[in-house]
N, C-alpha and C positions, 0 to 999 in steps of 0.2 A: 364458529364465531358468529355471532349476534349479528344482523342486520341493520342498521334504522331506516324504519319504513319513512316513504317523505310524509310531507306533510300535506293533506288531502283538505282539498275546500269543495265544497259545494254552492252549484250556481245552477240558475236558470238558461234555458236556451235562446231566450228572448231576445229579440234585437236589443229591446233596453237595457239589457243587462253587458251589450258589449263592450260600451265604455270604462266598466269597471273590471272585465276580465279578459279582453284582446291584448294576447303580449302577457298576462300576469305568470300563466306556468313555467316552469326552468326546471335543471337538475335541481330535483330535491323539492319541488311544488309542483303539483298535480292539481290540475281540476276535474272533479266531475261533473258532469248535467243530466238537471232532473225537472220535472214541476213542480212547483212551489211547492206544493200543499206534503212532497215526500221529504222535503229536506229536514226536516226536524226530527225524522228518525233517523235520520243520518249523523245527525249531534249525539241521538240521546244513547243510541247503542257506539258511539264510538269511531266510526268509519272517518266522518271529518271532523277536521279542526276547526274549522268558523265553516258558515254556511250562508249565503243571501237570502236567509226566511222572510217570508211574513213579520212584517211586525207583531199581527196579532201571537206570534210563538214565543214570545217576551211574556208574555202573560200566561201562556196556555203548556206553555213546556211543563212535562213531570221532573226536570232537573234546572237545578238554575243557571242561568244563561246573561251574558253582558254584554251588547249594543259595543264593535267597536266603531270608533268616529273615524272613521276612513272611503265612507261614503255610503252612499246608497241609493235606493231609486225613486222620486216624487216627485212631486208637482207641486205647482203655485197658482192652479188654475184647474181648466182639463185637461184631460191625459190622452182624447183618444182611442183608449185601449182599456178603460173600466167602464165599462157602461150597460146600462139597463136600456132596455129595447122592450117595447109594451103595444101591444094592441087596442088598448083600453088607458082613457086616461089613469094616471096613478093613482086618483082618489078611491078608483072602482077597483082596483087590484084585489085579488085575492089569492091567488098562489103565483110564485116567481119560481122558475126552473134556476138555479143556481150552478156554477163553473165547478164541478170538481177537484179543479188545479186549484184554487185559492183558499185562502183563510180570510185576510184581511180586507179582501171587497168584499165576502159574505158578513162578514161583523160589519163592513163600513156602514156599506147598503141596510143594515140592521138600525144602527144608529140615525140615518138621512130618512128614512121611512118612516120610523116612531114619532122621528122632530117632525116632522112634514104633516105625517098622516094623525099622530096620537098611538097607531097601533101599528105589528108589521105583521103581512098578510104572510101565509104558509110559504117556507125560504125551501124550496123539495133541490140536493143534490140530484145533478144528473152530469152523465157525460156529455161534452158538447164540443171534445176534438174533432171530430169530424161531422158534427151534426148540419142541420140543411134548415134555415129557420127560412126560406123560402117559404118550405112546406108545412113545417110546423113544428111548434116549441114541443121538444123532449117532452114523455111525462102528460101532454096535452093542455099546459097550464098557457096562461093568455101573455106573460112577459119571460125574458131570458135575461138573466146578467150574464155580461161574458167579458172575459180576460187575455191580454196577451197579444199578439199578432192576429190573431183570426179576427178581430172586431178587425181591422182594417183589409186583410186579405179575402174576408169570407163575409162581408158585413152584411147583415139582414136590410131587405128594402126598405126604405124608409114610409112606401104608399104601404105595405102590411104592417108597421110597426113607428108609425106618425108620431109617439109616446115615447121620450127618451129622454137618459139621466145621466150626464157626465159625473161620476161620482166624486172624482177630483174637482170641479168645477162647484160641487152640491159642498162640499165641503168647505171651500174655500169661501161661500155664498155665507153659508150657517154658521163660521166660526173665524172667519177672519184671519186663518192661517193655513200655512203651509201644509202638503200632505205627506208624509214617508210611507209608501207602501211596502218598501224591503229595507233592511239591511244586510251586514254583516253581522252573525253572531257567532257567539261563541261559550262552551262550557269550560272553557279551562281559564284558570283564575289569571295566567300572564301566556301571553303567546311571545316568542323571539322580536326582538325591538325591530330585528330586520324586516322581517314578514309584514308590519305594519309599515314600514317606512316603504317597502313595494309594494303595494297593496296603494295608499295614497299616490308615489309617483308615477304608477302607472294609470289609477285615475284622473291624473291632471295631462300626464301626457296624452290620453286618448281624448280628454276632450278639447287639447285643443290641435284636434285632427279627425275633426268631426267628418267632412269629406272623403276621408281616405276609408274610414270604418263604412260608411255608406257604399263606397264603391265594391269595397269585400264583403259586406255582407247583405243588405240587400235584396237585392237581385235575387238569392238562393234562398229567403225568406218569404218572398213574395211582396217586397213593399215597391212602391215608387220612388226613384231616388229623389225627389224634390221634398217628397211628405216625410221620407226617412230623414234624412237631412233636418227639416224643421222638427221633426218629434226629437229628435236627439240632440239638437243644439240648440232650441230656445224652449218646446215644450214642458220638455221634463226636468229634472231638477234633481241633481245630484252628489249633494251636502247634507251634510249630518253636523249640522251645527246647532246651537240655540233655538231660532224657530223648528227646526225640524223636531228636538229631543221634546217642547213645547207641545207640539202637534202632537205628538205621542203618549204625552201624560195625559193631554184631554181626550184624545180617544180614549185611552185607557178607563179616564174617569165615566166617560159615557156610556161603555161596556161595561161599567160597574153599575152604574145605575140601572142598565137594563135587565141584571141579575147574569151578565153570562159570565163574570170573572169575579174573586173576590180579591181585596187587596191588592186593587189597585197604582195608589200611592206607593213608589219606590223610585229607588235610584236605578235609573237607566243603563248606567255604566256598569252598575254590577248589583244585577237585581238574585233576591233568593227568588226561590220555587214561587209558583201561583196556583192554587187550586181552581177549577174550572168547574162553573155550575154545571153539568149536562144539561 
């Protein structure tokens, strides 16, 4: 006799991401955790059912994918936890060692660089889990974008790297809106009414027990509970409503302009495929 396997989402390990998945697994819902940047194979071959990608995988998936409105991860402001870190003012940049984990701070920062500067200096992937910008940016380039927990746990000096760029913050500076760095997505055309309906009540319940997720997690991430605390209850921003689906077309449209996506312009909700410049 036949199985059915449960049904498998994929998420991030990140503190910010706990709001939306403490509590969410049960019989018959599974999560797993990954860095960002792998989840989108995890759609495209099959393994999960929605996944909290990158926005930019709305645009960049070889399969088409649809935004569901049950939450997600951004900002109205800075984030803290996206940021450029430079030895050199930004005007003088000329190569950025970029996060491997991410898609949509590497497109962001793409976007915030060209509006700023006119042109954006050499974006070189490198690993930067465990990197030491003490001693020196990966790669040997003069700035580092970096993602995640480690800008706050492992944060570079501020006397080596005086030159810094809240990306959420640049964003909100340059266009007046809100930022969505992750969602939920998903390749399949209806997921169970229920899945959606936990998936929301578990993000309303977790935020509003924003202390209690701080005391469990935490500690075991490396954060302070004071700063955990305000990044997860007034910094970030955890709605997928109108300004945020907004936020997203215009990214989308500024990626278009820069040549790295084509057709742009789509419905969020259930977008087809997007070819992607190399």
């Amino acid at each position: 006799m036949a199985v059915d396997r449960p049904t498998t989402l994929g998420c991030v390990s990140y503190l910010n991401a706990k709001p939306l998945i403490d509590g969410l697994a049960c019989d018959g819902l599974r999560v797993e955790l990954g860095v960002p940047s792998s989840l989108l194979a995890g759609l495209v071959d099959g393994r999960f059912d929605a996944a909290l990608c990158p926005v930019i995988d709305l645009f960049r998936s070889p399969v088409p994918l649809r935004l569901l409105p049950v939450g997600g991860i951004g900002c109205r402001g800075d984030t803290l936890t996206v940021r450029l870190f430079s030895r050199v003012p930004l005007e003088d940049l000329r190569g950025v060692a970029v996060d491997r984990d991410s898609h949509t701070s590497v497109g962001l920062l793409r976007v915030l660089l060209h509006r700023r500067l006119g042109r954006v200096p050499a974006l070189e992937p490198e690993e930067m889990r465990d990197a030491d910008l003490a001693e020196a940016v990966p790669g040997g380039h003069e700035a580092a974008l970096l993602i995640g927990d480690k800008v706050v746990t492992h944060e570079p000096p501020a006397e080596l790297y005086p030159h810094q760029l809240d990306l959420g913050g640049a964003w909100a500076r340059a266009f007046g809106l809100p930022f969505l760095f992750a969602g939920w997505l998903t390749p399949r055309a209806a997921l169970p009414s229920r899945l959606e309906r936990r998936m929301e009540a578990v993000r309303a319940r977790n935020l509003a027990r924003v202390p209690e997720l701080v005391r469990r997690h935490a500690a075991g991430l490396g954060w302070p509970a004071g700063l955990a605390e305000a990044y997860l209850g007034r910094i970030l921003c955890y709605e997928t409503g109108p300004e945020q689906l907004a936020a997203v077309r215009r990214f989308g449209a500024e990626l278009g302009r820069l040549g790295l996506i084509e057709n742009a312009e789509r419905d969020l909700l259930g977008l087809p495929a997007a070819a992607v410049t190399p």
